[in-house]
C-alpha positions as CSV (number, residue, x, y, z in Angstrom):
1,X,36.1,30.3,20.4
2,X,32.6,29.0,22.1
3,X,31.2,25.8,20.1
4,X,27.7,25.4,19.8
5,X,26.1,23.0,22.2
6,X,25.1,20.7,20.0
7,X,23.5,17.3,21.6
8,X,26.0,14.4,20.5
9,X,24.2,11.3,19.0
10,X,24.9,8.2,17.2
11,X,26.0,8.6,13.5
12,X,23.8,7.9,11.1
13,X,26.0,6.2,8.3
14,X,23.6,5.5,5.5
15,X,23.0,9.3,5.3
16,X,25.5,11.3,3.2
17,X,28.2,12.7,4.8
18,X,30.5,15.8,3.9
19,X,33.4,15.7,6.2
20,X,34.9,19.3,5.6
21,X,37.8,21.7,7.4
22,X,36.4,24.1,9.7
23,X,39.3,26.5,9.5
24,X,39.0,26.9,6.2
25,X,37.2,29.7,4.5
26,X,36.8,28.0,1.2
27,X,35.1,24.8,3.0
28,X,32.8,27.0,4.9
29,X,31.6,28.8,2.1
30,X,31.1,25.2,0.3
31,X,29.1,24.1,3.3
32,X,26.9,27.8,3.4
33,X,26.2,26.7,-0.3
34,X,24.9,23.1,0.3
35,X,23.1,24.4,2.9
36,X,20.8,26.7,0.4
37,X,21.0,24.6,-2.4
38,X,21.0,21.0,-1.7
39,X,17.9,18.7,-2.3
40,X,16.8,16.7,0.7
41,X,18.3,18.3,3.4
42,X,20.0,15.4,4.3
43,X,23.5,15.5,4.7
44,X,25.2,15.4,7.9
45,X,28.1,18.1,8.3
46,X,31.0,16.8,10.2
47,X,34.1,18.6,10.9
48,X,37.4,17.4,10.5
49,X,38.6,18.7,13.6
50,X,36.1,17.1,15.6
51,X,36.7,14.1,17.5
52,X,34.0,12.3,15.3
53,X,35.5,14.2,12.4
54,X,39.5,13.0,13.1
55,X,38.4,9.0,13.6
56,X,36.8,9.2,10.3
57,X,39.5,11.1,8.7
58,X,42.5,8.8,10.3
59,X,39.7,5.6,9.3
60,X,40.6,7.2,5.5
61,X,44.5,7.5,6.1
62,X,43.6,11.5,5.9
63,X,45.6,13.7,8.4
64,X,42.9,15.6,10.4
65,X,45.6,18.4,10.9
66,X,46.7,18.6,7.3
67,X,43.5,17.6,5.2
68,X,44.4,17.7,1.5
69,X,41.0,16.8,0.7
70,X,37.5,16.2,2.0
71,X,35.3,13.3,2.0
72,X,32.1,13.0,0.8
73,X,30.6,9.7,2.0
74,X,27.6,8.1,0.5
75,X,25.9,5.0,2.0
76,X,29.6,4.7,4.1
77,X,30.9,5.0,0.9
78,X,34.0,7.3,0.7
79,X,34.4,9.6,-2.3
80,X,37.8,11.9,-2.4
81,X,38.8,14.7,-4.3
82,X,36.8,15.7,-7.6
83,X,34.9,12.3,-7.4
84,X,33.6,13.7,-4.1
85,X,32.6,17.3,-5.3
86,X,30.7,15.1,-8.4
87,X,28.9,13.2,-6.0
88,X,28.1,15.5,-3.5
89,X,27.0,17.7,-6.5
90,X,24.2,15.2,-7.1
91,X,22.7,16.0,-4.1
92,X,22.1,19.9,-5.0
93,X,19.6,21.8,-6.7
94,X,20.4,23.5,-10.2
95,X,23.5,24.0,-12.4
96,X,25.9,22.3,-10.1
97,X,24.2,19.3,-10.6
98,X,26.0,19.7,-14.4
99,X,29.6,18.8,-12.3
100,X,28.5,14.7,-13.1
101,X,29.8,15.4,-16.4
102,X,32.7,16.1,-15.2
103,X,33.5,12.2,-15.1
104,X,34.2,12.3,-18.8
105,X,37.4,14.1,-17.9
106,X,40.0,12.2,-16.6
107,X,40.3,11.7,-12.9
108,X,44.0,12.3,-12.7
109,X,43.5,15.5,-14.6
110,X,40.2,16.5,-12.3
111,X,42.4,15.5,-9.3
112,X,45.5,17.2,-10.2
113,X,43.1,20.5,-10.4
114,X,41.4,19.6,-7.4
115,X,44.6,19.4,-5.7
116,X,45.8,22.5,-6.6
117,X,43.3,24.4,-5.1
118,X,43.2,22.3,-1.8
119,X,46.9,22.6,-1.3
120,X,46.5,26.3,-1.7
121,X,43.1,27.4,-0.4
122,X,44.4,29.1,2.9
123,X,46.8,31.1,1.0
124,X,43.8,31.9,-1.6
125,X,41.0,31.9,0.8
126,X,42.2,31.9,4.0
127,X,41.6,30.6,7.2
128,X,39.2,31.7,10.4
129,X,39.7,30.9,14.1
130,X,36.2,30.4,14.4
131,X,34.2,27.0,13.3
132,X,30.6,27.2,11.9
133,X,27.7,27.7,14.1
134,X,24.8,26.5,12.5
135,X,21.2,28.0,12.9
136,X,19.0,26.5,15.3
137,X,17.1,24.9,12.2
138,X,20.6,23.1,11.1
139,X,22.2,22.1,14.5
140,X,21.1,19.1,14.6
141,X,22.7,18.3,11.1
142,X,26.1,19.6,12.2
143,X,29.1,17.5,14.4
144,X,31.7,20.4,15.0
């Protein structure tokens, strides 16, 4: 597996952040989607198994090499679970953006959901030996 050479640069932290597994199919498909829909083109893609992806990971008491969850990170602001799909729903174009209602249900209910699907998305989805490589538009945006 090649990576990208992608120029390494200082993290921008007020930018928002999706921190997402790169072996897993369901996460790239979530990032393919942000990609096309979100508004601003703004967030900054960081793997988890990166080395910029574990510190913030371990930073978060998440296990890089068992991530039960991702973390969307607004203004440095960590969001986990369902709150972090809400809020990185905010950033995207069209009916997703309907997911902020999804605070009227209760977060132990949204996160008991969200963690059934995370604790099974390789056996659901699968995995793939090969991470992202972004398009030369994108690369910039992306720390694999």
């Amino acid at each position: 597996m090649t990576k990208p050479n992608i120029e390494k640069k200082s993290l921008d932290k007020s930018q928002p952040i999706f921190l997402f597994d790169s072996v897993c199919v369901l996460c790239d498909s979530a990032v393919q989607y942000v990609l096309k829909h979100e508004l601003n083109s703004d967030i900054i893609f960081i793997s988890i198994q990166s080395e910029e992806g574990r510190k913030l990971a371990l930073s978060k008491d998440i296990d890089p090499d068992n991530p039960e969850t991702f973390i969307f990170f607004e203004n440095d602001l960590p969001h986990f679970k369902s709150s972090g799909v809400i809020a990185l729903s905010q950033h995207m174009r069209g009916v997703v953006r309907l997911m902020r209602f999804g605070t009227y249900i209760p977060k132990p209910i949204r996160d008991w959901l969200y963690e059934k699907v995370a604790r099974n998305r390789y056996k659901i989805f699968g995995k793939t030996d090969a991470c992202i490589i972004p398009d030369a538009d994108n690369q910039h945006r992306f720390v694999l």
